[in-house]
C-alpha positions in Angstrom: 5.1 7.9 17.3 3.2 4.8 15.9 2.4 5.8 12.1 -0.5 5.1 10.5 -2.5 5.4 6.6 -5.2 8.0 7.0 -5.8 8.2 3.4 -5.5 5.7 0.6 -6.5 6.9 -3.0 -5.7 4.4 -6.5 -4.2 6.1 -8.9 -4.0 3.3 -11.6 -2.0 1.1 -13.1 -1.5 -0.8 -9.3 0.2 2.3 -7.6 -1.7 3.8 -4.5 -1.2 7.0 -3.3 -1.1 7.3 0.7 -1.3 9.6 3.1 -0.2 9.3 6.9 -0.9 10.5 9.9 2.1 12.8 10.2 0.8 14.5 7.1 3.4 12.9 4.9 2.2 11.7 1.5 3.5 8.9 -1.0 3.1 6.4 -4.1 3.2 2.9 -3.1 4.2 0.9 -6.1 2.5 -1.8 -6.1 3.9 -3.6 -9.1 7.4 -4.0 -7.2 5.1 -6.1 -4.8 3.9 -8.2 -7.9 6.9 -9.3 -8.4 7.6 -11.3 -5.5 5.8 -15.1 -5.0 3.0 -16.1 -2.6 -0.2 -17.3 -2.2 -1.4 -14.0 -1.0 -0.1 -11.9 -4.1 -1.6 -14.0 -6.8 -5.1 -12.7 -6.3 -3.6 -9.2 -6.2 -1.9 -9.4 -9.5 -6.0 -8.9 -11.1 -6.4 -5.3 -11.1 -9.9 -5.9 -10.2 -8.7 -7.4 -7.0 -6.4 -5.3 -6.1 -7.9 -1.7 -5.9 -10.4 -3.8 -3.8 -8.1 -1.8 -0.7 -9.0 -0.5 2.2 -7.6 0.9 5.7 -7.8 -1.5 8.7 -6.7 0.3 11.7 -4.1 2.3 9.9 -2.7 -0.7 7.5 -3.3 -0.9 4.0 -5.4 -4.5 3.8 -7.3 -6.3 1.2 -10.0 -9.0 1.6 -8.0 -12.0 1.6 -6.4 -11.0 4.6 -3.3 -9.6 3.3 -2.1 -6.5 5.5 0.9 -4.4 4.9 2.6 -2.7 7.5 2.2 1.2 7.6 5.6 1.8 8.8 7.0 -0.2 6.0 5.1 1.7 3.6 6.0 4.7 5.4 9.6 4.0 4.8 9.3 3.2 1.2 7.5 6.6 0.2 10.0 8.6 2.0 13.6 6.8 0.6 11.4 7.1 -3.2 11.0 11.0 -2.2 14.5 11.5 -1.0 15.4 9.8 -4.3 
Protein backbone atom coordinates (compact mmCIF):
# COMPACT_ATOMS: atom_id res chain seq x y z
CA UNK A 1 0.00 0.00 0.00
CA UNK A 2 1.48 3.28 -1.36
CA UNK A 3 1.00 5.89 1.63
CA UNK A 4 0.13 9.21 1.26
CA UNK A 5 -0.46 12.93 3.40
CA UNK A 6 -4.16 13.57 3.36
CA UNK A 7 -3.98 16.16 5.84
CA UNK A 8 -1.30 18.72 6.79
CA UNK A 9 -2.12 21.31 9.61
CA UNK A 10 0.98 23.86 11.28
CA UNK A 11 1.06 23.75 14.60
CA UNK A 12 3.92 26.35 15.19
CA UNK A 13 7.18 26.74 16.01
CA UNK A 14 8.08 24.67 12.37
CA UNK A 15 6.42 21.28 13.49
CA UNK A 16 3.43 20.10 11.14
CA UNK A 17 1.00 17.81 12.17
CA UNK A 18 0.01 15.11 9.39
CA UNK A 19 -2.34 12.84 8.70
CA UNK A 20 -2.19 9.82 6.22
CA UNK A 21 -4.16 7.92 4.35
CA UNK A 22 -4.20 4.83 6.56
CA UNK A 23 -5.66 7.15 9.20
CA UNK A 24 -2.39 7.33 11.08
CA UNK A 25 -1.54 10.75 12.48
CA UNK A 26 1.93 12.44 13.48
CA UNK A 27 4.25 15.59 14.30
CA UNK A 28 6.83 16.16 11.66
CA UNK A 29 9.56 18.15 13.32
CA UNK A 30 10.70 20.27 11.21
CA UNK A 31 13.48 21.85 13.11
CA UNK A 32 15.50 18.40 12.93
CA UNK A 33 15.22 19.23 9.14
CA UNK A 34 16.82 22.76 9.76
CA UNK A 35 19.59 21.43 10.86
CA UNK A 36 20.96 19.80 8.03
CA UNK A 37 22.73 22.10 4.88
CA UNK A 38 21.31 22.74 1.37
CA UNK A 39 20.23 25.15 -0.94
CA UNK A 40 16.74 24.06 -0.57
CA UNK A 41 16.55 24.33 3.33
CA UNK A 42 17.78 27.83 3.61
CA UNK A 43 14.57 29.50 2.46
CA UNK A 44 12.77 27.11 4.82
CA UNK A 45 14.57 28.12 7.87
CA UNK A 46 12.05 31.75 7.63
CA UNK A 47 9.00 30.75 9.31
CA UNK A 48 7.19 32.81 6.87
CA UNK A 49 8.47 30.44 4.19
CA UNK A 50 8.04 27.49 5.59
CA UNK A 51 4.29 27.17 6.69
CA UNK A 52 3.99 28.23 3.00
CA UNK A 53 3.24 23.96 2.73
CA UNK A 54 1.07 22.27 0.85
CA UNK A 55 0.16 18.59 -0.40
CA UNK A 56 1.25 17.70 -3.98
CA UNK A 57 -0.13 14.33 -4.83
CA UNK A 58 0.28 13.06 -1.34
CA UNK A 59 3.96 14.66 -0.49
CA UNK A 60 4.43 17.40 1.66
CA UNK A 61 5.95 20.28 -0.86
CA UNK A 62 6.82 23.87 -0.67
CA UNK A 63 7.21 26.40 -3.55
CA UNK A 64 10.70 26.14 -4.23
CA UNK A 65 10.28 22.71 -5.26
CA UNK A 66 11.35 20.93 -2.32
CA UNK A 67 9.24 17.64 -1.77
CA UNK A 68 9.50 15.24 0.97
CA UNK A 69 8.69 11.81 0.70
CA UNK A 70 5.39 10.58 2.52
CA UNK A 71 6.73 7.33 3.31
CA UNK A 72 9.72 8.88 5.01
CA UNK A 73 7.54 11.03 6.97
CA UNK A 74 5.37 8.17 7.55
CA UNK A 75 8.20 6.37 9.15
CA UNK A 76 9.42 9.13 11.27
CA UNK A 77 5.87 9.81 12.96
CA UNK A 78 5.41 6.27 13.78
CA UNK A 79 9.24 5.34 15.38
CA UNK A 80 8.46 9.14 17.46
CA UNK A 81 5.01 7.35 18.63
CA UNK A 82 6.51 4.11 19.40
CA UNK A 83 8.97 6.17 21.34
Amino acid sequence: MMIKITEAKYMGDFRIELSFSDGMTGIFDGKTLLQRDGVLLQKLKDEFFFKRFFLDSGALSWPHGLELSPAKLYQNCKEHAAA
